[in-house]
C-alpha positions as CSV (number, residue, x, y, z in Angstrom):
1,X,18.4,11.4,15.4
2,X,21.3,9.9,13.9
3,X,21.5,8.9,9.8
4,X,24.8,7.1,7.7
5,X,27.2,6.0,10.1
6,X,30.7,6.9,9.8
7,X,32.5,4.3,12.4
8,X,31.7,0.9,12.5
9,X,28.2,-0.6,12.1
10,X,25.5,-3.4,13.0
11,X,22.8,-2.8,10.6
12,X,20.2,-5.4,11.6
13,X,16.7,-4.1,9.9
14,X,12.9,-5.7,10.3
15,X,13.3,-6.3,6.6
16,X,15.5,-9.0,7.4
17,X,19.1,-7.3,6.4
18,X,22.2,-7.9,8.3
19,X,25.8,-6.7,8.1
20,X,27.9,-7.6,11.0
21,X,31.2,-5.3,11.9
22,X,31.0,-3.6,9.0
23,X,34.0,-1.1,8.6
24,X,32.0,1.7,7.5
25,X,28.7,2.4,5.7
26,X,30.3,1.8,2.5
27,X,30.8,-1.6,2.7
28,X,27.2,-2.0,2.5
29,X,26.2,-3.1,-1.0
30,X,26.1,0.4,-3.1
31,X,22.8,-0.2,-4.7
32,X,21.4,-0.8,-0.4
33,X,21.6,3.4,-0.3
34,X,19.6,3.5,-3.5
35,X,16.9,0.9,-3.2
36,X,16.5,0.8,0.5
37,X,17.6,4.5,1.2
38,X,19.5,5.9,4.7
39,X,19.8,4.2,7.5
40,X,19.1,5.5,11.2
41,X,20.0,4.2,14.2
42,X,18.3,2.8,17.3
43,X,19.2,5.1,20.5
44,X,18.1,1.8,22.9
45,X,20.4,-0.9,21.3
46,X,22.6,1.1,18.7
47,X,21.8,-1.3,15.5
48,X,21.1,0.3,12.3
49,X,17.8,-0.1,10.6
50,X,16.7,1.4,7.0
51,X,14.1,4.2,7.5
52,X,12.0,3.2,4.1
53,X,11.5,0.1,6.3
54,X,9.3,1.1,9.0
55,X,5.9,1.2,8.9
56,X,3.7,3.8,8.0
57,X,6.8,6.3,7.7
58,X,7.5,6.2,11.2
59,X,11.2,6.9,11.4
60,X,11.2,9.5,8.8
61,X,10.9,13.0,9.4
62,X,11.6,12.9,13.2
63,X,12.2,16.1,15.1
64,X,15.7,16.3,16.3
65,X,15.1,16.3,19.9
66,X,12.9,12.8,19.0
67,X,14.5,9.3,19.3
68,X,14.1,6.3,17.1
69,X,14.0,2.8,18.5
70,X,13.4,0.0,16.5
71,X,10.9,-3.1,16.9
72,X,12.7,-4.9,19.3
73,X,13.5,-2.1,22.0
74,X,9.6,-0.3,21.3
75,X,7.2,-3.9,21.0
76,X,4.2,-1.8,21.8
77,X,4.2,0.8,19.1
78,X,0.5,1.1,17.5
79,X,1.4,0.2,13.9
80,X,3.0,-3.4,15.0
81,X,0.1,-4.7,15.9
82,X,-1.9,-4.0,12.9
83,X,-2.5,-6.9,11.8
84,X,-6.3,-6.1,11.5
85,X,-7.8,-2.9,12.8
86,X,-9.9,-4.0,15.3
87,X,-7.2,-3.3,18.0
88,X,-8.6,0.0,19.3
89,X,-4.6,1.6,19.6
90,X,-4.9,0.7,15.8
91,X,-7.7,2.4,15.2
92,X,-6.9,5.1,17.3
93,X,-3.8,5.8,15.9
94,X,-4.2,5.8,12.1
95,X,-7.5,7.8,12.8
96,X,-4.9,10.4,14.3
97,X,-2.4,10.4,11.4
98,X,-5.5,10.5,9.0
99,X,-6.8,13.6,10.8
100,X,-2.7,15.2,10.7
101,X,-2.7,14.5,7.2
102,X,-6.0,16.7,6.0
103,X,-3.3,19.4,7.2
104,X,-0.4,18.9,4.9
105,X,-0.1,19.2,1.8
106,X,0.6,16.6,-0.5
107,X,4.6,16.9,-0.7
108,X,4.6,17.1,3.3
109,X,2.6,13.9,3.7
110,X,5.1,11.9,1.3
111,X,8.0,10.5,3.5
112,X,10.2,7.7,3.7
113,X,8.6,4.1,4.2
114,X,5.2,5.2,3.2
115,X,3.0,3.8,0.6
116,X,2.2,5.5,-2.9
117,X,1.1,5.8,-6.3
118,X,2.9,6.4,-9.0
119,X,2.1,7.0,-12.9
120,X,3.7,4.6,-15.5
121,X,1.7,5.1,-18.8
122,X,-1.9,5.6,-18.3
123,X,-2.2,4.2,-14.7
124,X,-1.0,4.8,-11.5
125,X,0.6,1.6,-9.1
126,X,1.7,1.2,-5.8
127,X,5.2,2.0,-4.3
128,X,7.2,2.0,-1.3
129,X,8.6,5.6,-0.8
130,X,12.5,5.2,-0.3
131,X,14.2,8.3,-0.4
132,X,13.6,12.0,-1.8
133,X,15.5,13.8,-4.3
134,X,15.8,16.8,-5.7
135,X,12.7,17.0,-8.1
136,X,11.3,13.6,-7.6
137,X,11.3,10.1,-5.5
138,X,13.3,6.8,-5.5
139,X,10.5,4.3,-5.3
140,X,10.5,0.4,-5.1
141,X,7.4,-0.7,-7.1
142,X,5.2,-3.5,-6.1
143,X,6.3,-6.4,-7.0
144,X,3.0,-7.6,-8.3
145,X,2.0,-5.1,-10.3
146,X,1.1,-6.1,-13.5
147,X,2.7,-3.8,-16.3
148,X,1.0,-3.9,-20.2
149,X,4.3,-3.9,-21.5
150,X,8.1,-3.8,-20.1
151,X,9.4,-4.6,-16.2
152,X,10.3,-1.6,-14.0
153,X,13.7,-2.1,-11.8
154,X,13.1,-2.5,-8.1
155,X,15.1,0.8,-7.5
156,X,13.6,3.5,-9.8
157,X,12.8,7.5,-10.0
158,X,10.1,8.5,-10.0
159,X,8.5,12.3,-11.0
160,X,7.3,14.3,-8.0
161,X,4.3,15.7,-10.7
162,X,3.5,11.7,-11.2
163,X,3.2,10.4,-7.5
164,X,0.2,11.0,-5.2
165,X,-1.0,9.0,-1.7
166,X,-3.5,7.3,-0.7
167,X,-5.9,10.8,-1.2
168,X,-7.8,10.5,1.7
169,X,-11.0,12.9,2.4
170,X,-9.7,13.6,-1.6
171,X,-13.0,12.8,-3.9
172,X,-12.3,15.2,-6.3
173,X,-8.6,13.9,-6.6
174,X,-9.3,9.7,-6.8
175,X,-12.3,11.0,-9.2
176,X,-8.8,11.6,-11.9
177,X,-6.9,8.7,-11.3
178,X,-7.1,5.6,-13.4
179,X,-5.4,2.5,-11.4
180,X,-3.2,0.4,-12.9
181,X,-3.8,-3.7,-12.1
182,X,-1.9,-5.4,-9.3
183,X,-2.8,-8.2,-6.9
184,X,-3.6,-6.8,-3.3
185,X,-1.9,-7.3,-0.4
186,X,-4.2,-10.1,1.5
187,X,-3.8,-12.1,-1.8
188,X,-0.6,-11.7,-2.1
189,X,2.0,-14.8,-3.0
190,X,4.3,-14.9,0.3
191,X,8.0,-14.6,0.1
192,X,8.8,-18.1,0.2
193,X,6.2,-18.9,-2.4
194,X,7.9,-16.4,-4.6
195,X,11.5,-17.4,-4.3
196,X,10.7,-21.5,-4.6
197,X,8.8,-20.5,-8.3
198,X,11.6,-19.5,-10.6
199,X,8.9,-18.4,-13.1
200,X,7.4,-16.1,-10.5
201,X,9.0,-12.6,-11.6
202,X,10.8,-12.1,-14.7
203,X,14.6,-10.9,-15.2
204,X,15.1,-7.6,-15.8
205,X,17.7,-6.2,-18.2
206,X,20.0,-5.8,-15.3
207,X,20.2,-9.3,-13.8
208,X,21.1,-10.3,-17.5
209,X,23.9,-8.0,-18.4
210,X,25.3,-9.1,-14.8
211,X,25.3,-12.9,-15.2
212,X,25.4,-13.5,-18.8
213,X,29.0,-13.2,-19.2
214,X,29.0,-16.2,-16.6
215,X,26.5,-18.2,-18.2
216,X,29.9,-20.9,-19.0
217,X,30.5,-21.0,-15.4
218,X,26.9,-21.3,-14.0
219,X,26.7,-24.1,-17.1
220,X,29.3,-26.6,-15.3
221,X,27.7,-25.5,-12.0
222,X,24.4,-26.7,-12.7
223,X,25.5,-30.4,-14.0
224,X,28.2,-29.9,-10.5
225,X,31.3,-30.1,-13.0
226,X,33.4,-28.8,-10.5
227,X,36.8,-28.8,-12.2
228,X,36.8,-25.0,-13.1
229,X,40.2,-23.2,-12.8
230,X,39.8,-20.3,-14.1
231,X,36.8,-18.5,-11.6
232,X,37.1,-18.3,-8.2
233,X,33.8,-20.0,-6.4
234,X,33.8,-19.2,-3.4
235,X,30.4,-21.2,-2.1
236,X,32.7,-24.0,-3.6
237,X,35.4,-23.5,-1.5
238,X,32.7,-23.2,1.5
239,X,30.9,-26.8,0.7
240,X,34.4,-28.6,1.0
241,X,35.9,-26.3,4.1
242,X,32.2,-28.1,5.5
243,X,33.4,-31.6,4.6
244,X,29.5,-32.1,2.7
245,X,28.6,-33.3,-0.6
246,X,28.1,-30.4,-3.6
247,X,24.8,-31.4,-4.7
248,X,22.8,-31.9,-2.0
249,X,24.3,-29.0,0.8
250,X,21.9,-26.3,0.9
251,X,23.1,-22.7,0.9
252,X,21.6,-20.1,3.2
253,X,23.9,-17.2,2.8
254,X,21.9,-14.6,0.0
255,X,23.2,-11.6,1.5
256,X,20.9,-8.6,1.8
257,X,19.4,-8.9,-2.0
258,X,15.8,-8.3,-1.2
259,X,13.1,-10.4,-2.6
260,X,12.7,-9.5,-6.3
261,X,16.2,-9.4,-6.8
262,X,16.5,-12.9,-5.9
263,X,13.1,-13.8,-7.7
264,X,14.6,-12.3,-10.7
265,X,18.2,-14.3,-10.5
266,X,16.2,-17.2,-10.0
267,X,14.2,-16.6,-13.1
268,X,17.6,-15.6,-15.3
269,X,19.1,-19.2,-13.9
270,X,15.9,-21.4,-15.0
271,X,15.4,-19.9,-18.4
272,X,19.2,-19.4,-19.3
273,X,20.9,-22.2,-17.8
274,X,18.5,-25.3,-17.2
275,X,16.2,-24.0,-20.1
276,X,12.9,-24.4,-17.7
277,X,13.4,-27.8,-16.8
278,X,11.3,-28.5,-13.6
279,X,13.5,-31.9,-13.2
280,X,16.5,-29.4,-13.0
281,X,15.2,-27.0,-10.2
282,X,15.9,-29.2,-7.2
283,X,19.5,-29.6,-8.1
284,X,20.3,-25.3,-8.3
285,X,17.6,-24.3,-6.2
286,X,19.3,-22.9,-2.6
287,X,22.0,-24.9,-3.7
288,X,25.3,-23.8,-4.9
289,X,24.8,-22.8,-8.4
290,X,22.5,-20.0,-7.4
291,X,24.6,-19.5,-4.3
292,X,27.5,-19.0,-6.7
293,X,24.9,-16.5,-9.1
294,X,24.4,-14.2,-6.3
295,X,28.2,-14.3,-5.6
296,X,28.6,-12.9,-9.0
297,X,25.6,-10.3,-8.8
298,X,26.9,-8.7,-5.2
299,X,30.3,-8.7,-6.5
300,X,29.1,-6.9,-9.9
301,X,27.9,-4.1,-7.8
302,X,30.9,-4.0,-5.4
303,X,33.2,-3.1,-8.4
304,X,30.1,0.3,-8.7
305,X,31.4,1.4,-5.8
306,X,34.6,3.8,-6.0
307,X,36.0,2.3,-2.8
308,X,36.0,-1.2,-4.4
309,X,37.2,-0.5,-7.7
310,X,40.9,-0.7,-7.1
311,X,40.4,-4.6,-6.0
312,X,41.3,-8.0,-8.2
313,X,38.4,-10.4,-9.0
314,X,39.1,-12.9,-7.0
315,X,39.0,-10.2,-3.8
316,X,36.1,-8.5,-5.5
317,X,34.7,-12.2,-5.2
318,X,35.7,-12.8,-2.0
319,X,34.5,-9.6,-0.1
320,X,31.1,-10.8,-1.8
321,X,31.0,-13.9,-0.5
322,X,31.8,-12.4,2.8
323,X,28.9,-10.0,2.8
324,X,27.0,-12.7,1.1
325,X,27.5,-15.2,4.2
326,X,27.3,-11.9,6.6
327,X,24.3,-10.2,5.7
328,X,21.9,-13.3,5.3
329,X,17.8,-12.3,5.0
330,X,15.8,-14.1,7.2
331,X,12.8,-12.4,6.1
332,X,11.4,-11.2,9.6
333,X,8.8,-8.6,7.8
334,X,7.9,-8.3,3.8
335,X,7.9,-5.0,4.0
336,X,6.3,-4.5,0.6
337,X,3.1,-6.1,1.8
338,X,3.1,-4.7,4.8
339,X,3.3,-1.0,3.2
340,X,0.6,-1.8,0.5
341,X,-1.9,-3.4,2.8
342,X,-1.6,0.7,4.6
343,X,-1.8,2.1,1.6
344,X,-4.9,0.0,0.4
345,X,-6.7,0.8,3.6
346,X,-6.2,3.8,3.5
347,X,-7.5,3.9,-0.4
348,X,-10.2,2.0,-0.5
349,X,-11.9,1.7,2.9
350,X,-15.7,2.8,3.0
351,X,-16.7,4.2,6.6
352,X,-18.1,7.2,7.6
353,X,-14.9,8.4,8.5
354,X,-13.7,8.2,4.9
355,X,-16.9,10.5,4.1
356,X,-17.9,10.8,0.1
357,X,-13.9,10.1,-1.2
358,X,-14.4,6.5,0.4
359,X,-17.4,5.3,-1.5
360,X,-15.7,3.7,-4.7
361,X,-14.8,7.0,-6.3
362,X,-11.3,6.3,-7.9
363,X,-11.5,7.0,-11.6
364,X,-15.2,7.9,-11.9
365,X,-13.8,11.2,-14.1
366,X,-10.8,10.6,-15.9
367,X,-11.7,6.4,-17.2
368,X,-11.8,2.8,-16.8
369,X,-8.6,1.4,-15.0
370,X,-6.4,-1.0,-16.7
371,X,-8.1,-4.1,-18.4
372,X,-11.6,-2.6,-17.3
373,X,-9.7,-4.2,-13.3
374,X,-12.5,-3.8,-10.5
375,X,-9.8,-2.6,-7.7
376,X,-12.6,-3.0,-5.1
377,X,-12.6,-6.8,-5.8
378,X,-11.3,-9.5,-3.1
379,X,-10.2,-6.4,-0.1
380,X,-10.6,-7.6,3.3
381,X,-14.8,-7.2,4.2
382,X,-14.2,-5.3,7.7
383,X,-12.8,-2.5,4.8
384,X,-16.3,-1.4,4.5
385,X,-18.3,-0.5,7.7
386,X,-21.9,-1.0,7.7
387,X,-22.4,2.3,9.5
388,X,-21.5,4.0,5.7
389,X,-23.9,7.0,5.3
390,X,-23.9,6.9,1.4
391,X,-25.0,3.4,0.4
392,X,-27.9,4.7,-0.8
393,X,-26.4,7.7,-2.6
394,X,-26.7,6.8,-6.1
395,X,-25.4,10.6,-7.9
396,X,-21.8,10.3,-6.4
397,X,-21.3,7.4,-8.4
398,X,-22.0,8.8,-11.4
399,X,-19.1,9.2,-14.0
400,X,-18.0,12.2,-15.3
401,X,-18.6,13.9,-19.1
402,X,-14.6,12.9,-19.9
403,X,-15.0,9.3,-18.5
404,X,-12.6,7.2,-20.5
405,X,-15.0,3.4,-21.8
406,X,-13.3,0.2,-21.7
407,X,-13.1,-1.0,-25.0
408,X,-12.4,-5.0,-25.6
409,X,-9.3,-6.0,-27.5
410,X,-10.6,-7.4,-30.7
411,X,-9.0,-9.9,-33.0
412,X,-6.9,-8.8,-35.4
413,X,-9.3,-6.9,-37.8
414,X,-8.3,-3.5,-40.2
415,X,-9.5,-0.3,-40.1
416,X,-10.1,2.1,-37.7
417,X,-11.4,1.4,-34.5
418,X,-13.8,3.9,-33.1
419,X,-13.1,6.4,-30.4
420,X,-14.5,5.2,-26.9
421,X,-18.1,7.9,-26.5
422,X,-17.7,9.2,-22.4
423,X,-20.9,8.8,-20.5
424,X,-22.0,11.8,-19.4
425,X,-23.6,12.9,-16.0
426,X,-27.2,12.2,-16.0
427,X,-27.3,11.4,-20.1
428,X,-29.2,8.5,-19.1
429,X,-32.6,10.7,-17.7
430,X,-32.4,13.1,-20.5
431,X,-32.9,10.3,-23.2
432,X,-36.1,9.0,-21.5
């Protein structure tokens, strides 16, 4: 198995990255090793694909007699065709993981490219597994989880102590984990719904300190007050090299910033710039102001990189325009959907295969998940088989002596607020 290329590249990955020629892996965007993790190549057709990109953890872990070969050179691997799990290689094949799994302890069943949860606060949310370190996990959230307070980078670490799976054949575990509120995979906004909604996914911190000193630039952009001298714009100089008018030219080129990133430039550019004016989106929207705005961001993180700090800004802008126009997304796979609709089968499918940890246990002893959320609400109906031996079985639903009440937000009142009572096991047959 071969990881991080030394000589020259193609890195042309189901999640839609591309980088053509590329001198050497660090030409590839510094933050691409942190959110999307290594890279491994394909023995069939030598192109480089991230391993944190393929499903169900395929390509991580792999003896080193095994070879990897990616979508295109191995069509009939089980987990492509998972679209449903009616196809009986499907079935077949996750029912053989599942069994490998009861084996392994939890750190051992972690790996690359497999879906998680992870604890922020109270509650635990799904992530995509990218890369382990030394006491912990670089993770890429969901992008529709729904936080009670501040925004989580795409990129972040996360504990090892506060990340568990999907706990399968685990009652006793998904009884002590309270589940934070997200929107599921099959309801999911697509891609392209995401990115043509500027409100869709708020800026984070990061996308601000990286455009804001630009904000005068992207200004003059946005009304196409093209005499600027003193910034080098290079989707400018692209437009006119085309012979097409500014305004109306789309722009393709965004690189290989994944989804939220471009959500979240998006966002920056409506609220900072054209102050949320819906008149104003079709004039910046895959045109060349936000082509110019993720310019800016690639070359921000360019200048990170130790092998790029030596360079001017106008080649610093330049080389990101060139892996801008290089490395375009086409989308081929959301990953992140793909990885939580696993992990969500795996969590809350009722069967008889998923024995007594499958029949709506998560929580039951440690509380009420966030906002009192129903997590079993709107999954796919083939989730729960009618052939379920414990439909009738009443006790292992009950909730344990430490189980947490949802208590309603009031209106602003004073005083104290009294502590949520737990209900305890069978308290309801020793009252009568």
């Amino acid at each position: 198995m071969s990881r991080t290329p030394d000589l020259q590249i193609i890195l042309d990955c189901r999640c839609g990255s591309r980088v053509i020629a590329a001198d050497k892996i660090g030409d590839i965007l510094p933050e691409e090793r942190e959110i999307h993790g290594e890279v491994i190549c394909c023995r069939h057709c030598k192109t480089w694909s991230h391993i944190a990109c393929q499903r169900y953890g395929r390509a991580s872990n792999l003896h080193p007699d095994n070879t990897f070969r990616c979508d295109a050179c191995d069509p009939n691997f089980p987990f492509l065709i998972l679209r449903g799990t009616n196809d009986e290689r499907s079935r077949t094949s996750i029912a053989n993981l599942r069994r490998e799994h009861q084996t392994m302890e939890l750190a051992s069943r972690l790996r690359p490219g497999r879906g998680a949860l992870a604890k922020h606060g109270e509650f635990y949310y799904p992530v995509r597994l990218i890369r382990k370190v030394m006491d912990g996990w670089i993770v890429v959230w969901w992008r529709e989880n729904q936080f009670p307070c501040m925004s989580i980078p795409p990129g972040s670490f996360v504990s090892q102590l506060a990340i568990v799976d999907s706990l399968w054949h685990d009652s006793n575990g998904r009884r002590q984990i309270r589940l934070g509120k997200w929107i599921h995979a099959v309801q999911a906004s697509s891609a392209e719904d995401l990115l043509a909604d500027p409100s869709s996914i708020p800026y984070s911190t990061t996308v601000n300190n990286i455009l804001s000193p630009h904000i005068r630039i992207f200004h003059k952009l946005s009304m196409y007050d093209l005499n600027i001298e003193d910034e080098i714009i290079p989707v400018k100089t692209w437009i006119q090299s085309i012979n097409k008018p500014p305004r109306s030219t789309p722009v393709p080129f965004v690189g290989r910033l994944s989804i939220t990133e471009r959500a979240q430039i998006a966002n920056w550019f409506d609220r900072r710039v054209t102050h949320q004016d819906p008149k104003r989106r079709l004039d910046w929207l895959a045109r060349m102001p936000i082509a110019h705005a993720y310019t800016v961001y690639i070359a921000f993180h360019l200048s990170q990189d130790c092998s790029h700090s030596g360079l001017a800004h106008e080649d610093l802008m330049r080389k990101a325009w060139d892996i801008q126009v290089q490395g375009r997304k086409t989308l081929d796979v959301d990953v992140d959907v793909e990885c939580l609709y696993d992990l969500e089968l795996d969590m809350f499918e009722v069967s008889a295969e998923a024995s007594t940890a499958g029949f709506y246990q998560w929580g039951l002893d440690a509380g009420h998940h966030q906002d009192n959320w129903y997590p079993y609400s709107g999954l796919p109906e083939e989730w729960r088989k009618e052939c379920c031996p414990l439909s009738d079985d009443e006790e292992c639903l009950q909730r344990g002596p430490d189980y947490l009440e949802y208590i309603a937000p009031t209106t602003a009142r004073t005083g104290l607020q009294s502590r949520p009572r737990p209900r305890i096991k069978g308290s309801h047959q020793q009252s009568r």
